[in-house]
C-alpha positions in Angstrom: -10.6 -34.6 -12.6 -7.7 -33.8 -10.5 -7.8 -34.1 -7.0 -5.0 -32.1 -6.5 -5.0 -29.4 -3.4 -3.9 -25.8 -4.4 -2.2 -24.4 -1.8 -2.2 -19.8 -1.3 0.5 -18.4 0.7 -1.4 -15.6 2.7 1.3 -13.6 3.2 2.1 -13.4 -0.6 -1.6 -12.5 -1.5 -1.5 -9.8 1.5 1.7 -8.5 0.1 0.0 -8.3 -3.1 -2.9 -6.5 -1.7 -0.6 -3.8 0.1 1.1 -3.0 -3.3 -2.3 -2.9 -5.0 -4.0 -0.6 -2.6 -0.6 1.3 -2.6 -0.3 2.1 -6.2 -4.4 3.0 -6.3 -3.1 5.6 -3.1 -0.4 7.2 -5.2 -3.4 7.2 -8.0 -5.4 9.5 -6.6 -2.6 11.6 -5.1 -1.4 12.6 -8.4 -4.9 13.5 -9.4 -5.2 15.9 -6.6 -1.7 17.1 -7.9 0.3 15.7 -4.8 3.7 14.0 -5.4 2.8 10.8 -3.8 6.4 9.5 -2.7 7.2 12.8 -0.5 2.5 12.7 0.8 3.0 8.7 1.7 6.7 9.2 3.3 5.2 11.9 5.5 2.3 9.8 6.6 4.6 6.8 7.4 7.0 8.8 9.2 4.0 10.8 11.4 1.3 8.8 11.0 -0.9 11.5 10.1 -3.7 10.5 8.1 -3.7 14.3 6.8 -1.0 13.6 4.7 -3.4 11.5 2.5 -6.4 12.8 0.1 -9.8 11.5 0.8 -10.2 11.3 -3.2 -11.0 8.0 -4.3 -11.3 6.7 -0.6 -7.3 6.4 -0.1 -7.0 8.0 3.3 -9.6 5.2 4.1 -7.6 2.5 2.0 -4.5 3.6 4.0 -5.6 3.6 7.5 -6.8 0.2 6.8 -3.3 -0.9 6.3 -0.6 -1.4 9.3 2.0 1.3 8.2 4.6 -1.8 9.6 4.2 -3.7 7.1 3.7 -1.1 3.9 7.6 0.0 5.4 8.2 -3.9 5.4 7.2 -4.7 1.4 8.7 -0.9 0.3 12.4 -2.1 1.8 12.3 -5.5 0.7 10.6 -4.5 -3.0 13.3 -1.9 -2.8 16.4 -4.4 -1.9 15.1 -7.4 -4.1 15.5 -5.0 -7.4 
């Protein structure tokens, strides 16, 4: 047995969650037919959940999220690659 402790960065597994609940977003935008980069750009810019379907629950999933910190993992996502 090893009594080793295992130790979670939170902000990791929050960033990880974010990206999840992001690409399930874009998901069910292109179901509906929506292009997901120009529907989520418009709802970060205005904050208007309208901009968002309610298929699959995403306008929920989204509200739930601070749109600070989906801009925050997008740029650095973007500038890491």
């Amino acid at each position: 047995m090893l009594d080793k402790t295992t130790l979670f960065d939170i902000d990791e597994i929050q960033d990880a969650l974010v990206e999840t609940t992001l690409d399930e977003i874009a998901d069910a935008l292109k179901e509906k037919g929506y292009n997901p980069v120009s529907q989520i750009v418009g709802y970060l810019i205005s904050g208007d959940p309208g901009y968002i379907t309610t298929h699959k629950n995403a306008r929920s999933k989204i509200l739930n999220m601070d749109r600070g910190k989906i801009l925050e993992i997008i740029v650095r996502n973007y500038l890491e690659n």
